[in-house]
ZAMARGU-4260 file (C-alpha; in steps of 0.2 Angstrom, whole numbers, plus 5000, padded with zeros to 4 digits):
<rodrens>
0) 5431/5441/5258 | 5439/5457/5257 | 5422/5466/5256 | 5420/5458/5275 | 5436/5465/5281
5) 5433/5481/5277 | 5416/5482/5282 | 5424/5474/5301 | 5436/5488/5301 | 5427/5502/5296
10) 5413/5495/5313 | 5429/5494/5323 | 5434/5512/5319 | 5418/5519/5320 | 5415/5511/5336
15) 5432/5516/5341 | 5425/5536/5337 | 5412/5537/5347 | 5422/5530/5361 | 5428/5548/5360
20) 5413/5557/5360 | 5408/5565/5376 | 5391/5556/5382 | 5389/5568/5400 | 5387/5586/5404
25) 5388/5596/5387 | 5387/5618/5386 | 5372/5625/5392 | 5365/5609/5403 | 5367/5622/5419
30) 5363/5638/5410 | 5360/5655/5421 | 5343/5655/5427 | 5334/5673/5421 | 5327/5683/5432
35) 5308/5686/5431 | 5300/5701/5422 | 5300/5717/5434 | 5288/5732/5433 | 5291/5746/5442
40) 5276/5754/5451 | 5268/5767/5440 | 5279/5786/5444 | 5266/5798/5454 | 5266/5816/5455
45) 5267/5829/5471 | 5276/5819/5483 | 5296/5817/5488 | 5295/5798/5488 | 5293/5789/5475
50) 5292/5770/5473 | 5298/5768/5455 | 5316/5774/5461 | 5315/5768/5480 | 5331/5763/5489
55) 5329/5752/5503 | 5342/5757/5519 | 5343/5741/5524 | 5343/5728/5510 | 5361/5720/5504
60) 5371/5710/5493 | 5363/5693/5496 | 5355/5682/5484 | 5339/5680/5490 | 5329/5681/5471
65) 5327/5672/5457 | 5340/5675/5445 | 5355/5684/5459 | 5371/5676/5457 | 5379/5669/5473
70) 5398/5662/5471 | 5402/5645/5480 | 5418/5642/5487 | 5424/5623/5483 | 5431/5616/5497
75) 5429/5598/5493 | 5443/5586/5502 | 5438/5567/5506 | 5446/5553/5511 | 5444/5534/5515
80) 5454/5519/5519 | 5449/5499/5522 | 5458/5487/5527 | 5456/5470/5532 | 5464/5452/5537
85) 5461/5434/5540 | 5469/5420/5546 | 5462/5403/5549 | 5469/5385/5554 | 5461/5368/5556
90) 5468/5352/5562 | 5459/5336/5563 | 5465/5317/5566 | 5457/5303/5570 | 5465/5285/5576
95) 5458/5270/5577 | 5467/5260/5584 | 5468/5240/5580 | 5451/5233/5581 | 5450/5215/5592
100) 5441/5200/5582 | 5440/5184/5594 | 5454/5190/5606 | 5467/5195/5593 | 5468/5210/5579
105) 5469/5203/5560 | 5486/5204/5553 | 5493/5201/5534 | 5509/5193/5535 | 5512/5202/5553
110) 5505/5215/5549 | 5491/5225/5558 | 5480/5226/5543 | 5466/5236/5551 | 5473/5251/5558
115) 5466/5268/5554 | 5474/5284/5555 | 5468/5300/5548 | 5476/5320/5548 | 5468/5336/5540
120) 5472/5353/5538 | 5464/5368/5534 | 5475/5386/5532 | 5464/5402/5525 | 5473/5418/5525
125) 5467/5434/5517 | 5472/5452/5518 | 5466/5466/5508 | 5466/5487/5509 | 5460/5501/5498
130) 5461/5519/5499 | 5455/5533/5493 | 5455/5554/5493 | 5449/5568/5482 | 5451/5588/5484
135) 5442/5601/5475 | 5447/5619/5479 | 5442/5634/5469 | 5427/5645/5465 | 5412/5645/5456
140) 5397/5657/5452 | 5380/5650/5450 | 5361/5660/5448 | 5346/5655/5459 | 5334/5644/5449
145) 5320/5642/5464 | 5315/5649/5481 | 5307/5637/5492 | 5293/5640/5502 | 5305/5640/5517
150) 5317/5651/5509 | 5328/5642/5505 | 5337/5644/5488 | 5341/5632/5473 | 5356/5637/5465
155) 5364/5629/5449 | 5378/5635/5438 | 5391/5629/5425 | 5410/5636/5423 | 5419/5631/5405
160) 5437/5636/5402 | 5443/5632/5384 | 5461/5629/5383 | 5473/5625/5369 | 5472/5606/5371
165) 5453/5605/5375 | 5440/5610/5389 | 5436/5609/5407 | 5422/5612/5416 | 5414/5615/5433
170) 5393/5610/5434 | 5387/5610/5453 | 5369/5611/5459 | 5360/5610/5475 | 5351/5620/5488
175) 5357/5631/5501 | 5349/5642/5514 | 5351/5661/5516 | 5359/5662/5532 | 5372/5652/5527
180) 5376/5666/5513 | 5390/5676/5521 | 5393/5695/5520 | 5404/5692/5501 | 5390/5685/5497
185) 5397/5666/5495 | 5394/5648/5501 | 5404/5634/5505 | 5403/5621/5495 | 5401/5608/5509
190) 5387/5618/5517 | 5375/5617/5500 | 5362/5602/5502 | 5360/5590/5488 | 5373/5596/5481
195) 5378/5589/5462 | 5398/5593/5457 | 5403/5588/5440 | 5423/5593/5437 | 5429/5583/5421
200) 5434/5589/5403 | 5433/5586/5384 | 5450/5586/5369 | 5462/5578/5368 | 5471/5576/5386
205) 5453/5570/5391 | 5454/5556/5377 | 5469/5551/5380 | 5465/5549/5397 | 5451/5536/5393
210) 5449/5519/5387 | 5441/5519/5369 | 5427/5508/5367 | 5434/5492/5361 | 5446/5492/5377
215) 5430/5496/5391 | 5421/5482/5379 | 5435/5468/5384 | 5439/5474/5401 | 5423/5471/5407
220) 5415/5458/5397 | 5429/5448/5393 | 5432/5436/5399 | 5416/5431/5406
</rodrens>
């Protein structure tokens, strides 16, 4: 018998651990996107240009290739509310009266003894309201990982800041066009399509945050 509770307590535990594991985003899911391999055009001899070591007069600090880094500002706020309410009455009655059998109504002892009265009523009420708002400010570098056909650019990228109680990161991905790109090179984060945002963390304060397995288990299955 003692066997059994331990082999229940070490299950409980050990499911209780890996309540703690983090099962989402891990290091490296959104890793910088590498540029493609470059060859300069071969150096020629006897003129002043030279292609190898050309400087276009007109290009500038844009992502616009594979691999370029392009910083989204995030500017995420949202905020909804719901609310709603019902009332509802019903009345009903019905009479009768004293039915007449060969010119007179039945009585018991004087009494009318085949009178029928009858009342009902209904009352429903029901209110309910919810709310909800999030914000999100701050920056974030990604690389390009695709140019469309169009043009446009597919951007993902990752930010991890360790600190001394755990870690927090920053994973967004989408797509975004070039001319939304301003002169600092950066994009809003509420003008990037599709876009993916992923801000959570891992350690301690994330853990203690969170119900451990057990408690999820009988919040949501029990009772049934």
């Amino acid at each position: 018998m003692n066997t059994h509770k331990v082999l229940a307590a070490g299950t409980l535990l050990a499911l209780n651990a890996c309540s703690t594991m983090h099962m989402g985003a891990q290091p490296g899911d959104y890793a910088p996107t590498a540029a493609p391999a470059y060859e300069p055009p071969p150096i020629t001899s006897g003129t002043i240009y030279q292609p190898a070591r050309g400087l276009s007069l007109f290009d500038d600090v844009k992502a616009r290739r594979i691999g370029d880094t392009v910083t989204i500002r995030l500017a995420e706020r949202t905020q909804a509310s719901k609310s709603a309410s019902t009332d509802a009455k019903k009345d009903s009655s019905l009479d009768t009266g004293l039915p007449i059998f060969l010119g007179g109504s039945p009585t018991l002892n004087g009494d009318a003894i085949l009178n029928n009265e009858w009342s009902t009523t209904q009352e429903f009420g029901g209110e309910g309201s919810s709310s909800q708002s999030n914000r999100l400010d701050g920056n974030i570098t990604v690389t390009v990982a695709d140019v469309y056909p169009n043009g446009n650019l597919l951007i993902r990228g990752e930010k991890w800041l360790t600190l001394n109680q755990g870690e927090e990161f920053v994973q967004i991905s989408g797509i975004i066009r070039p001319v939304d790109i301003g002169p600092d090179n950066s994009v809003p984060s509420f003008k990037v399509a599709d876009a993916r945002i992923t801000y959570a963390g891992k350690g301690a304060l994330a853990d203690a945050n969170s119900p451990g397995f057990l408690a999820r288990f009988f919040m949501k299955l029990w009772p049934l």
